[in-house]
BAKOLPA-139002 format. One line per 5 residues: number of its first residue (from 1); their letters; for each residue x, z, y of C-alpha. Coordinates in Angstrom, 2 decimals, m for minus. Each point is the difference from the previous one (the first is absolute). Layout:
residues N
NUM> a> X Z Y ~ ...
//
This chain:
residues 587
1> xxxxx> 37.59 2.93 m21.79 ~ m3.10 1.39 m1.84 ~ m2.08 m1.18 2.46 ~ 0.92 m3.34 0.87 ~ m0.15 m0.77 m3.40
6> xxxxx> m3.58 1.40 m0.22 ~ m0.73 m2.52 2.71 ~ 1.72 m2.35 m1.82 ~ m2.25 0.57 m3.19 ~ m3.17 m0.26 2.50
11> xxxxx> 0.71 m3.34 1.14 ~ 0.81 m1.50 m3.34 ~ m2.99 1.55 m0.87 ~ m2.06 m1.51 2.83 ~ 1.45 m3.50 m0.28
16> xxxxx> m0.89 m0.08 m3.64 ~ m3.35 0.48 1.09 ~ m1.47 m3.29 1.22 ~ m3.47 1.35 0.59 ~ 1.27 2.46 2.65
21> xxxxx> 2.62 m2.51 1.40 ~ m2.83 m2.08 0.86 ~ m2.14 2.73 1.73 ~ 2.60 1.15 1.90 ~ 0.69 m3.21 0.98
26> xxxxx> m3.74 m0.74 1.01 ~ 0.15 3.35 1.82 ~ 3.04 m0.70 2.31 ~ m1.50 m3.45 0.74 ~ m3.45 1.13 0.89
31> xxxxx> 1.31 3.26 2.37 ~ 2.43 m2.66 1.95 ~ m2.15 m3.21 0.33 ~ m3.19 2.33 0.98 ~ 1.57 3.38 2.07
36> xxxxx> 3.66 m0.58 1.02 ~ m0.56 m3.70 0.63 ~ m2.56 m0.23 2.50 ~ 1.95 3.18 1.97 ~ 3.06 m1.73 m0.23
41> xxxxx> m1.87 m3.14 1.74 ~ m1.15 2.38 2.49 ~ 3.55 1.27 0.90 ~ 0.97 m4.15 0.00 ~ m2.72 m0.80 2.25
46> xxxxx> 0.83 2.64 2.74 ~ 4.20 m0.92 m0.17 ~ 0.06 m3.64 m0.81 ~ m1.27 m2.32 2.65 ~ 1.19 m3.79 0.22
51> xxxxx> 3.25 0.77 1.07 ~ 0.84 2.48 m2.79 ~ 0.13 3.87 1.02 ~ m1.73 0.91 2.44 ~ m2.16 2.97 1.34
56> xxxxx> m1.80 m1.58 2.50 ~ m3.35 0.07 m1.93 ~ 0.81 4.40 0.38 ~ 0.99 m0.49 3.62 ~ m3.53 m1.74 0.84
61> xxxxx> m2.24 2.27 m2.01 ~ 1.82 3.12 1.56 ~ m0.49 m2.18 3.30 ~ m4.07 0.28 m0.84 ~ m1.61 3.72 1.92
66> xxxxx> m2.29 m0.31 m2.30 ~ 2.34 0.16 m3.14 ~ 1.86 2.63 1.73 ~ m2.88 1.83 0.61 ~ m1.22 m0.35 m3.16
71> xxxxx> 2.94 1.56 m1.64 ~ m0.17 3.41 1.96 ~ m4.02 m0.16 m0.86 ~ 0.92 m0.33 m3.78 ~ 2.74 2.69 0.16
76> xxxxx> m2.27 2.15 2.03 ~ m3.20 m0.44 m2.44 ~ 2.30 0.21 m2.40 ~ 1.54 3.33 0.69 ~ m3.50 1.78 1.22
81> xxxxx> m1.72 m1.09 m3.51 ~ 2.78 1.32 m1.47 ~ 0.12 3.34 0.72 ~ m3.87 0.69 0.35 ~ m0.57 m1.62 m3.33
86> xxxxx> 3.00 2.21 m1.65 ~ m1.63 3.45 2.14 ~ m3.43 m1.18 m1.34 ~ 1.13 m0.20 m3.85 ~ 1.53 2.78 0.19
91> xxxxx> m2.46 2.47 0.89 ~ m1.81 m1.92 m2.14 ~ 2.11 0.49 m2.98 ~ 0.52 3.62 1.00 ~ m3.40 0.91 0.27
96> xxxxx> m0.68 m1.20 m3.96 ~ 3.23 1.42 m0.93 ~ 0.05 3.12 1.13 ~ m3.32 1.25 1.20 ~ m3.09 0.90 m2.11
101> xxxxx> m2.74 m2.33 1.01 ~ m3.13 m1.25 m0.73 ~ m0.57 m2.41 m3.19 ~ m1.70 m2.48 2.41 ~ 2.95 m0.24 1.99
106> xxxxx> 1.87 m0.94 m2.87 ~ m2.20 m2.59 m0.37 ~ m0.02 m1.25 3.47 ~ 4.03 0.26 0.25 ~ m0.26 m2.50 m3.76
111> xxxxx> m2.24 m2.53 2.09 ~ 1.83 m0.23 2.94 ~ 3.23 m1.02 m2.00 ~ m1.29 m2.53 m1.88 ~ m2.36 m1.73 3.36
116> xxxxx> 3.25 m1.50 1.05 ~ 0.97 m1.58 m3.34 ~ m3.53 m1.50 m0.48 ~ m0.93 m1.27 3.47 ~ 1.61 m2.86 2.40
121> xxxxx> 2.73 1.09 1.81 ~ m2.25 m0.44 3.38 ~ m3.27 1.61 m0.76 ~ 0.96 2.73 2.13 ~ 0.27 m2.16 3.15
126> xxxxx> m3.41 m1.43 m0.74 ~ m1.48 3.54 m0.42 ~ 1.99 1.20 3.17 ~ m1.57 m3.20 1.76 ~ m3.46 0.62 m0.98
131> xxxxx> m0.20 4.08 0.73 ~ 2.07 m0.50 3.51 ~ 0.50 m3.09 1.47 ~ m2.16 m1.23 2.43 ~ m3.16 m0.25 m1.78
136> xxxxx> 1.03 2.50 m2.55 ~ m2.48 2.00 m1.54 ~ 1.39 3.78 1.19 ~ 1.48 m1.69 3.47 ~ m2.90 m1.91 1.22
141> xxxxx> m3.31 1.15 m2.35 ~ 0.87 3.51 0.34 ~ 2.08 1.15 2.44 ~ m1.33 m3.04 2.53 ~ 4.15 m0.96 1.12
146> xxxxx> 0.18 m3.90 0.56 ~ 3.13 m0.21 1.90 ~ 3.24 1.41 m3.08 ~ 1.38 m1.80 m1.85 ~ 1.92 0.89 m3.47
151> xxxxx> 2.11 m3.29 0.19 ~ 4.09 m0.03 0.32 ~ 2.11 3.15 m0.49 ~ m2.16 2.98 m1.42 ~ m2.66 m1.99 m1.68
156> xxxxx> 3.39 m0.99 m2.06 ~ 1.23 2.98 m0.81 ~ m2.56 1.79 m0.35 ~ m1.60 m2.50 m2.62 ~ 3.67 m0.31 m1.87
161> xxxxx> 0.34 3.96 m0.38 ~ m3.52 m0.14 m1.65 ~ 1.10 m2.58 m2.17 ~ 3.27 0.98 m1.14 ~ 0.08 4.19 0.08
166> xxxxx> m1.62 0.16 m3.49 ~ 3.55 m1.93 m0.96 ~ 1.61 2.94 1.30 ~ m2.06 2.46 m0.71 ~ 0.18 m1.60 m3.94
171> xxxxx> 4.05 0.50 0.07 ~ m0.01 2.85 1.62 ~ m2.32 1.82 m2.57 ~ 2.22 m1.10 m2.98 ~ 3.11 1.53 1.84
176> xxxxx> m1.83 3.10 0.98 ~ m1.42 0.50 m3.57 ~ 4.05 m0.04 m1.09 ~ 1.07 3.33 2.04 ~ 0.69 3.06 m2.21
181> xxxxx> m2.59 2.46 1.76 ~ 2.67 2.87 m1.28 ~ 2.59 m1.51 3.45 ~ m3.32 1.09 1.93 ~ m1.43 2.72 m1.68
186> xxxxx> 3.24 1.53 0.71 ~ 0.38 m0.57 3.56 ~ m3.48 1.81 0.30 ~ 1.16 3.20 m2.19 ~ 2.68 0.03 2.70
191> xxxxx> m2.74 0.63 2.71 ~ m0.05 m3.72 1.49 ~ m3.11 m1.62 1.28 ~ m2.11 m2.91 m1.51 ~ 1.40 m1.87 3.03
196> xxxxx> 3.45 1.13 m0.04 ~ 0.00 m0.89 m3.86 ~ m1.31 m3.51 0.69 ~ 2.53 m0.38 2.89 ~ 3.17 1.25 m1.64
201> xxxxx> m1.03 m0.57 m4.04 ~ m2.50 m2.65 m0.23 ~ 0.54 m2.39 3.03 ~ 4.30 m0.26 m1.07 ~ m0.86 m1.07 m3.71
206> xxxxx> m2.63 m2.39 1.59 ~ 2.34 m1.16 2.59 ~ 1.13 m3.34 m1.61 ~ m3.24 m0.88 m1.91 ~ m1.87 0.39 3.64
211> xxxxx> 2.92 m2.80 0.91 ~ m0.94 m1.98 m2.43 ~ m3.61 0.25 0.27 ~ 0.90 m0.94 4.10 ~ 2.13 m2.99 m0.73
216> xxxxx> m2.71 m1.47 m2.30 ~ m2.83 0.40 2.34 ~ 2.30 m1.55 2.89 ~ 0.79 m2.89 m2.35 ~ m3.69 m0.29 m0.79
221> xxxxx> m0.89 0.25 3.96 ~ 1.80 m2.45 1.58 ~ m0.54 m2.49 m2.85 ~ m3.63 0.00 m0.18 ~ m1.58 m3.00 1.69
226> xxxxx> m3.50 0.04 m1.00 ~ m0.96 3.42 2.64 ~ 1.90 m0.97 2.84 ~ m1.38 m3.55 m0.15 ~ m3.70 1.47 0.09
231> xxxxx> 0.46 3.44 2.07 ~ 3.38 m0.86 2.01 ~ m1.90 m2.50 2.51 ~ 2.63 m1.11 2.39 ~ 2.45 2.97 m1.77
236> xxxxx> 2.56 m2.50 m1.35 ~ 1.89 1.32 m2.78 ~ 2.76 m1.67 m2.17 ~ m2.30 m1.47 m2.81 ~ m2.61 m1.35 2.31
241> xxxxx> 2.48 m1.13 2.06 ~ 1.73 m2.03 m2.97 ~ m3.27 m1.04 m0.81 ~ m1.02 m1.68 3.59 ~ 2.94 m1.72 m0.09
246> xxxxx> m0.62 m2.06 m2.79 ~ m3.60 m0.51 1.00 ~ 0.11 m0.26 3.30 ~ 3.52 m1.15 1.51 ~ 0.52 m1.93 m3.58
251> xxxxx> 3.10 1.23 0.31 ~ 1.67 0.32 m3.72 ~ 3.65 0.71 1.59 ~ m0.97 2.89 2.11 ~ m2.36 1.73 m2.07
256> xxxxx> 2.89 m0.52 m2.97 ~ 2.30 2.12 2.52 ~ m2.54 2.35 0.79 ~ m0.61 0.85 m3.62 ~ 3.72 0.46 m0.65
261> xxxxx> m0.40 2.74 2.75 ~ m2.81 1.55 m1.69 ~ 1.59 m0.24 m3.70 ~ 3.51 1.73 1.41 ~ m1.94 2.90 1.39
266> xxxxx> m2.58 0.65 m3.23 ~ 3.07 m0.83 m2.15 ~ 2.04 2.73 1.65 ~ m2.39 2.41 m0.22 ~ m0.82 m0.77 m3.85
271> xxxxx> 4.15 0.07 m1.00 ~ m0.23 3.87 1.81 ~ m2.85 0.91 m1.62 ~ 1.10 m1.66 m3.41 ~ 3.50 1.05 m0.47
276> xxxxx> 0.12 3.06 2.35 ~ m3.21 1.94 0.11 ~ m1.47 m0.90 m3.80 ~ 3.23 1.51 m0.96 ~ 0.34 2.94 2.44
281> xxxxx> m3.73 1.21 m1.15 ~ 0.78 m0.55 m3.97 ~ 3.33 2.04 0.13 ~ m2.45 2.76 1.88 ~ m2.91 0.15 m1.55
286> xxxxx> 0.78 0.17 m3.83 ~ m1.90 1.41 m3.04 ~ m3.76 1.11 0.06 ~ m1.00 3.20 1.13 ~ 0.84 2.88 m2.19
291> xxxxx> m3.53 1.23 0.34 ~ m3.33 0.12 1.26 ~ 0.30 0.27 3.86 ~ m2.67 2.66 1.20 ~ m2.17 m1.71 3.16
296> xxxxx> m0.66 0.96 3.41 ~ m3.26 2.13 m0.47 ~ 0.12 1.46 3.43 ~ m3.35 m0.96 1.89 ~ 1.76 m0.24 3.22
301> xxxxx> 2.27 m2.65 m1.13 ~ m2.23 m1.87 m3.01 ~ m3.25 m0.45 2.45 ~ 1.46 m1.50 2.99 ~ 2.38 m2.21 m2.01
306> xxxxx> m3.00 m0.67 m2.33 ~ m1.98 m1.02 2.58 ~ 2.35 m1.86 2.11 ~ 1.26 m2.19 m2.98 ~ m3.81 m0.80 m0.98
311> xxxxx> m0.77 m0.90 3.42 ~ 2.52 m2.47 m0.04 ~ m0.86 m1.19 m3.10 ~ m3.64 m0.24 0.60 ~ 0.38 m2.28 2.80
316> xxxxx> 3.05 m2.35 m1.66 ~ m3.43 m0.53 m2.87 ~ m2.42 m0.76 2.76 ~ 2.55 m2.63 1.51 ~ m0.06 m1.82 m3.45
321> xxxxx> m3.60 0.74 m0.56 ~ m0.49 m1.18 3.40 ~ 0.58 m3.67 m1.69 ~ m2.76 m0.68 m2.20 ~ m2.13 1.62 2.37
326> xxxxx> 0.80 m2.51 2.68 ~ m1.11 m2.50 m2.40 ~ m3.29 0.59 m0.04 ~ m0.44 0.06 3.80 ~ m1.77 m3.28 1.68
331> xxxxx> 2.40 0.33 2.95 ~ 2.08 2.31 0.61 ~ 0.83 1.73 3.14 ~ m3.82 m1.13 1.05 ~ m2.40 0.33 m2.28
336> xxxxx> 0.15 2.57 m2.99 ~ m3.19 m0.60 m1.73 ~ m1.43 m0.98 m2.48 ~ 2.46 m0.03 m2.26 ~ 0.92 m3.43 m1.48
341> xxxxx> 1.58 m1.83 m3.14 ~ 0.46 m3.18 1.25 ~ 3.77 0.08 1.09 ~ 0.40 0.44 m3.95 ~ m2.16 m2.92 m0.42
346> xxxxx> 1.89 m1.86 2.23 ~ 3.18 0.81 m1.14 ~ m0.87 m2.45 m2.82 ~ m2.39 m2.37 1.14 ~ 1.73 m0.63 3.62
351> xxxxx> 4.01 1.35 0.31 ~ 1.52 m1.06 m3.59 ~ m0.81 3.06 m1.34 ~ 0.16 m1.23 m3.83 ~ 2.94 m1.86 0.73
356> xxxxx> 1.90 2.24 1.85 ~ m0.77 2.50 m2.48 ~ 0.66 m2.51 m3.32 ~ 3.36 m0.74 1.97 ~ 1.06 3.18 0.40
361> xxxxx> m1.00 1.30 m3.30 ~ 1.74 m2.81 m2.00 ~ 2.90 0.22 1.67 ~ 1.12 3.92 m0.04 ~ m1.28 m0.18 m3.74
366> xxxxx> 2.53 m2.57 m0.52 ~ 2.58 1.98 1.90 ~ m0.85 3.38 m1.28 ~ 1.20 m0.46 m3.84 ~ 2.63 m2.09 1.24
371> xxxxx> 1.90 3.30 2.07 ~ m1.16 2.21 m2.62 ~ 1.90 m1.72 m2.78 ~ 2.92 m0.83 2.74 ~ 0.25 3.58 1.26
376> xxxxx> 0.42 1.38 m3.86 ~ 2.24 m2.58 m0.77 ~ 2.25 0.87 3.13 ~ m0.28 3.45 m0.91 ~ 0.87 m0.42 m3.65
381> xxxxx> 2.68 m1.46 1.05 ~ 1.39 2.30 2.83 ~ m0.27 3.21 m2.34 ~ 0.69 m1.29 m3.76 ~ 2.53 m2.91 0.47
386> xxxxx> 4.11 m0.29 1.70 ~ 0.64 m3.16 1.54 ~ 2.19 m1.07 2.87 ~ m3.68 m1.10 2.11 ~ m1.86 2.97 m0.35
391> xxxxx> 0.60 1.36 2.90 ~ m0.75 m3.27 1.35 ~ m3.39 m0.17 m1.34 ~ m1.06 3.48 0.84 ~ 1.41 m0.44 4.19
396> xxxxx> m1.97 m3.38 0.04 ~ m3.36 1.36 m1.93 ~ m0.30 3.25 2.62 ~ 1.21 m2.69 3.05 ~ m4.10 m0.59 0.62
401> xxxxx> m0.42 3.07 0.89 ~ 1.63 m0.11 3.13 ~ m0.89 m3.34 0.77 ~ m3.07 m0.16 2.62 ~ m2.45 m2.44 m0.99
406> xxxxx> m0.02 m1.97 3.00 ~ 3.61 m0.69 m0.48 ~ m0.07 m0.78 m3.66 ~ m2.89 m2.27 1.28 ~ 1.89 m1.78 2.88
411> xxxxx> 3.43 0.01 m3.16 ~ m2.07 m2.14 m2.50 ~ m1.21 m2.46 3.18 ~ 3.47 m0.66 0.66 ~ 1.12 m0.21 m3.75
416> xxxxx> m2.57 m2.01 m1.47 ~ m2.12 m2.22 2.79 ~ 3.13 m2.55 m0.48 ~ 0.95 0.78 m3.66 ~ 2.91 2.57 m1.18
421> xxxxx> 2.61 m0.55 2.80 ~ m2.01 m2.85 1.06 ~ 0.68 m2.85 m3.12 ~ m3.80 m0.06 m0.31 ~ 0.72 2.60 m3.73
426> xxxxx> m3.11 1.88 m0.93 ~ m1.83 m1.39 3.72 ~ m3.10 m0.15 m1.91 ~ m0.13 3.62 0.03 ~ m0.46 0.43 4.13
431> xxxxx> m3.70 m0.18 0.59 ~ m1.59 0.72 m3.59 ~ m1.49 2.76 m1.62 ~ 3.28 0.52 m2.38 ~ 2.02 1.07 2.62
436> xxxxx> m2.66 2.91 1.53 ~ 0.81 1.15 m4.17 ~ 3.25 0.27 0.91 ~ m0.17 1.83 2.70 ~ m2.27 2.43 m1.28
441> xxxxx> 2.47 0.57 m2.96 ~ 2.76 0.06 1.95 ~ m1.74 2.83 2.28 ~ m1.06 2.05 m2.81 ~ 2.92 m0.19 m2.10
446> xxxxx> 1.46 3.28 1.34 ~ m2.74 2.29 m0.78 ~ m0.38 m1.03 m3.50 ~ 3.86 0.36 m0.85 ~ 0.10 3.55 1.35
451> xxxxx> m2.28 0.78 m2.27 ~ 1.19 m1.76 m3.52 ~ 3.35 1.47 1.45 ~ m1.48 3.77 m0.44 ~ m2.09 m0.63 m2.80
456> xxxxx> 3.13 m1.67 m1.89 ~ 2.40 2.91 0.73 ~ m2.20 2.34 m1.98 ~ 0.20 m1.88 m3.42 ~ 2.69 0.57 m2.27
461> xxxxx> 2.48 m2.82 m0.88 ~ m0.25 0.76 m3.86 ~ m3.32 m1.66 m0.18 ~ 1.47 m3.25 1.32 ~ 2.74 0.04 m1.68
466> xxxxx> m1.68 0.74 m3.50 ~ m1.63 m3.37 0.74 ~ 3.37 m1.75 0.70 ~ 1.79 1.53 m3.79 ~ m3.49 m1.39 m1.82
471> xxxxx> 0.87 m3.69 1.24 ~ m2.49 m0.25 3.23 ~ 1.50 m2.11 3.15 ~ m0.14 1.13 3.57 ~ m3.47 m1.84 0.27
476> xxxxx> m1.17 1.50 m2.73 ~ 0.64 3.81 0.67 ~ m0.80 m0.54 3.95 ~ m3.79 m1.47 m1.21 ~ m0.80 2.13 m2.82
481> xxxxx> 1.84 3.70 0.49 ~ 0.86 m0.04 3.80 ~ m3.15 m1.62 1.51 ~ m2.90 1.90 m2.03 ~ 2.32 3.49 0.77
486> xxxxx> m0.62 m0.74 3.64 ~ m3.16 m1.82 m0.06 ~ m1.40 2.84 2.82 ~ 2.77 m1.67 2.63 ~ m0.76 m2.81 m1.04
491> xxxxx> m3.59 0.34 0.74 ~ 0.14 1.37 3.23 ~ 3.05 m2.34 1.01 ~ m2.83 m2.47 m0.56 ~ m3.03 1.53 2.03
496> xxxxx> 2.34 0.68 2.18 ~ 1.68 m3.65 0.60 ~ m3.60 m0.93 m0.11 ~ m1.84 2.43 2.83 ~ 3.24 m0.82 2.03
501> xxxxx> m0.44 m3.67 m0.36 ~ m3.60 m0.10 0.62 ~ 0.55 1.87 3.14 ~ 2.70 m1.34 1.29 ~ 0.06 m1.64 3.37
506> xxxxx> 3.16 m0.20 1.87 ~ 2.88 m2.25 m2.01 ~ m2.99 m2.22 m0.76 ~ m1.77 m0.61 3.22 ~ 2.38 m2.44 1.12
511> xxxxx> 0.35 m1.93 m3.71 ~ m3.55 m0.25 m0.25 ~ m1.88 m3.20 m0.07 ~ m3.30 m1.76 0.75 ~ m0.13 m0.81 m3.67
516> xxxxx> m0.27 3.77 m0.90 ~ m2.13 2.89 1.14 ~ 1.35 3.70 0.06 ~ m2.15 2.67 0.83 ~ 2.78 2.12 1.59
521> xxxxx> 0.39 m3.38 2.30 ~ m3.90 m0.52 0.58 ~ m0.50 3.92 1.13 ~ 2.94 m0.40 2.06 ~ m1.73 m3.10 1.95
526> xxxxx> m3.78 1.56 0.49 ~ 2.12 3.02 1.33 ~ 1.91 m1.71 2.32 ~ m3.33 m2.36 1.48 ~ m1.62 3.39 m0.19
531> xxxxx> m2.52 m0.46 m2.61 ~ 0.27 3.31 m1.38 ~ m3.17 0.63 m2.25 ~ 0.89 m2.87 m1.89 ~ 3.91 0.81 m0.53
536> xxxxx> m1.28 3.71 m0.93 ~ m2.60 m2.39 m2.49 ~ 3.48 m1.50 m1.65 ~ 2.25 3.01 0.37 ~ m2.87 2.08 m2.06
541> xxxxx> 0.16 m1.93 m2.82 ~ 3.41 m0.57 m0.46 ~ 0.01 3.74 0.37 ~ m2.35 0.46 m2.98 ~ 2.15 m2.81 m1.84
546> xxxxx> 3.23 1.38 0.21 ~ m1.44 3.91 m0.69 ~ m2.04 m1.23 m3.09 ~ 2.97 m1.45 m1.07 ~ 2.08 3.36 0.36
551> xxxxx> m2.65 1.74 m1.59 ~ 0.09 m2.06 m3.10 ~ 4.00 m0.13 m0.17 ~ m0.74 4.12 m0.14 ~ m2.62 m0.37 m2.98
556> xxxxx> 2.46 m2.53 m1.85 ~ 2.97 2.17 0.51 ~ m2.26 3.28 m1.08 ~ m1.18 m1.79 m3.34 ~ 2.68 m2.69 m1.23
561> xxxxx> 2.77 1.55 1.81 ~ 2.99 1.44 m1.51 ~ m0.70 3.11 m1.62 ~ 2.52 3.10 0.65 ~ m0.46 1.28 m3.31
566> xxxxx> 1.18 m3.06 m1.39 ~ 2.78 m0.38 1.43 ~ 2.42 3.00 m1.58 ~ m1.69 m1.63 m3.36 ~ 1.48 m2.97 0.66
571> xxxxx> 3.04 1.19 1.41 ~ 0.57 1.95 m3.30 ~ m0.93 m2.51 m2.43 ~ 2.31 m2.64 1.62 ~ 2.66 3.04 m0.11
576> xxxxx> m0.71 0.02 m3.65 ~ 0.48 m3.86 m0.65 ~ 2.94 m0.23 2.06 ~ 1.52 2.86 m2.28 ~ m0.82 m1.65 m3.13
581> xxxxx> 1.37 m2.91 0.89 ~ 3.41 1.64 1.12 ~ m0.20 1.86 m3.62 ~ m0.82 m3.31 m1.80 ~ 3.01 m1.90 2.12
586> xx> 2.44 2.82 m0.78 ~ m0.86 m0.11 m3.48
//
């Protein structure tokens, strides 16, 4: 009884509220029209023909070898990347968790993680390319081998697992950091080995979190178009498939089908690792460590481990550094000197450089404070307010994540080339530069709620509502208490939205338009015709763009951000207000 009319009180509450009404409103319209619309004309396209239901578009794409194939080469990539990237991390993690190492390593580990954040997601197939394809710099300078190749299957995976293990290795350190070291410690007073603790101790409590860091990588895998469009050759996978059927059989139906396939099987593999795993590994790994955890001193463990994990690291660096480097080349693959500026030069003067560049820029600073401010209001909403849609809101906001961007690509084709369900609403969107904002909000969206989701469990509701007894609406208190309290997720949700969107290649390939240059599109071409030195030429200096631009978010946060200290102040003196009021209202 109590409670419903607590929820009762809520809702009045809310309703009374016009402010919040409206967002919410705005919210629910803005997550169907731009994420469940454009899959729902997806699922429409594959079942509806002329004649009503039908699933003859599914019977003549599973009729295609090629889509076939391309399914097992997806699930097989897929799979492989999966559990070499989750191995990978984990020694990884292990290594800086629980063995003494060098400071440099440290260092080295720190540079490795943050590579993948700040780079295109296919620099590593260039690099691969360029050191051992056929006129690769180790293959045929060095080593004098003309007839490999690194195109199809390995030259995928191994390029994914050395993009996507520091993701793993990332979660995997947090969860290792977590383990009381007394459940250990103990095992070895009780005459166990290091191994035997890792395999009975260590590797259980780990068990679901290396899941999780699995299903992630797999989802990551067999979405990613941009390496298995450059390295896969005639390796067809899903995305590249989906891709070539737009392109090159112009065939909207069947590559709406085929991304339905590829959306069921990243979407099953997100609701496990969402709802099953997240929880499994929070209910197992609770609370910090009771105490400093003493590390692995032992030379014959710390120096091959050492070693081995710097090794690896060493050459995942020269793969990126391998980038600018081929910039400066004259031709590469057949003539290495002298070294050259003039693919920078004609990055600008000959290949749209400025405006690809302007394009880009413009457009994921647009996006960027637009999913920043979107993310924290989501958030805001999903920990501080009870409403009948929340749940709604939240599903639909962390739907993007499992949503390959070829098939959110191929959705927003479908839903918008003829206007919303084809009545020629909101047309004007297909083909312009609003609706690449869109999609770069709607892809980023997930990261930054996450995070205002954290940051906003950790601030106590008296501050808010101290704000609400002095008079102050729900606008009010979000903008001037909530905001500035979480101003450091709000930051970073915006470099963030904005390193994602600058790099981001696969939803908007296929939305992209003559009218606007991307660079993400414009390495992707000189890759493909094989003009390398100048795609490394682009690729550098959106590298240098999008880590300048981290780098500064760091300095901001450092020196404006919110201070810790400050925080207990305020959280006391809006204690203090709200208990004078109280005494003042009572008297």
């Amino acid at each position: 009884m109590a409670k419903s009319q607590s929820a009762a009180l809520d809702r009045k509450k809310l309703m009374a509220d016009p402010v919040m009404v409206g967002t919410i409103v705005v919210l629910i319209t803005f997550l169907t029209l731009f994420i469940l619309y454009p899959l729902a004309i997806l699922l429409v396209d594959s079942f509806y023909g002329g004649e009503g239901f039908t699933i003859d578009t599914f019977q003549r794409i599973l009729s295609m070898p090629t889509f076939v194939t391309a399914i097992g080469n997806t699930l097989k990539v897929g799979f492989l990347v999966g559990i070499l990237s989750t191995i990978v991390g984990l020694l990884f993690a292990y290594v800086e968790v629980y063995v003494k190492m060098w400071r440099i390593v440290g260092g080295l580990f720190k540079v490795v993680s943050m590579l993948p954040v700040v780079s295109p997601p296919f620099v590593l197939s260039l690099s691969m390319i360029m050191l051992f394809g056929k006129a690769g710099i180790i293959t045929r300078q060095w080593l004098k081998i003309y007839d490999n190749s690194v195109y199809g299957f390995w030259g995928i995976v191994i390029v994914q697992t050395l993009t996507f293990f520091p993701v793993c290795y990332m979660m995997l350190k947090g969860l290792l950091k977590n383990i009381d070291p007394s459940l250990e410690e103990a095992a070895r007073d009780m005459g166990a080995s290091r191994w035997k603790v890792f395999a009975t101790v260590t590797f259980p409590l780990l068990l679901p979190g290396l899941g999780n860091a699995f299903l992630v990588t797999f989802i990551e895998s067999i979405a990613d178009f941009a390496n298995p469009m450059i390295i896969g050759g005639s390796y067809d996978t899903l995305a590249t498939t989906i891709y070539l059927q737009i392109t090159g059989a112009y065939d909207k139906e069947g590559a709406a089908a085929m991304a339905v396939v590829l959306l069921c099987i990243t979407l099953g593999m997100f609701i496990v690792q969402k709802y099953y795993l997240e929880a499994k590994t929070a209910a197992t790994l609770t609370g910090k460590a009771s105490r400093g955890r003493m590390l692995i001193a032992d030379r014959s463990v710390t120096v091959p481990l050492t070693i081995l994990c710097s090794l690896a690291t060493i050459f995942v660096i020269m793969m990126y550094a391998c980038v600018p480097i081929g910039a400066l080349f004259p031709t590469w693959g057949y003539k290495f000197t002298p070294l050259t500026f003039k693919w920078f030069g004609q990055v600008f003067t000959r290949y749209h450089g400025l405006q690809a560049f302007r394009d880009s820029f413009v457009l994921s600073l647009i996006a960027a404070p637009i999913t920043a401010l979107l993310s924290m209001i989501i958030s805001y909403l999903v920990v501080k307010r009870k409403f009948r849609s929340k749940g709604f809101i939240e599903a639909v906001s962390m739907l993007a994540m499992a949503v390959p961007g070829t098939v959110l690509g191929v959705g927003y084709i479908r839903g918008f080339s003829g206007g919303v369900f084809h009545t020629g609403f909101l047309q004007g969107l297909y083909g312009s530069a609003a609706i690449l904002v869109i999609v770069f909000v709607v892809r980023s969206l997930p990261t930054g709620t996450r995070s205002g989701i954290s940051a906003l469990r950790q601030i106590d509701k008296s501050i808010e509502e101290s704000a609400y007894d002095m008079g102050a609406d729900s606008f009010k208190v979000f903008m001037t208490v909530t905001l500035p309290l979480i101003k450091d997720s709000f930051l970073s949700g915006l470099v963030t939205a904005f390193v994602r969107s600058i790099t981001a290649i696969s939803a908007i390939i296929l939305l992209v338009t003559p009218s606007v240059y991307l660079i993400t599109v414009q390495i992707n071409e000189f890759a493909e015709k094989g003009a390398y030195s100048i795609a490394c030429a682009f690729a550098t200096i959106l590298i240098l763009i999008t880590y300048g631009s981290v780098l500064l978010m760091n300095l901001f946060i450092k020196y404006f951000g919110t201070s810790r200290k400050l925080k207990p102040e305020k959280v006391k003196k809006a204690k203090t207000k709200r208990i004078n009021i109280q005494v003042i209202k009572e008297g």
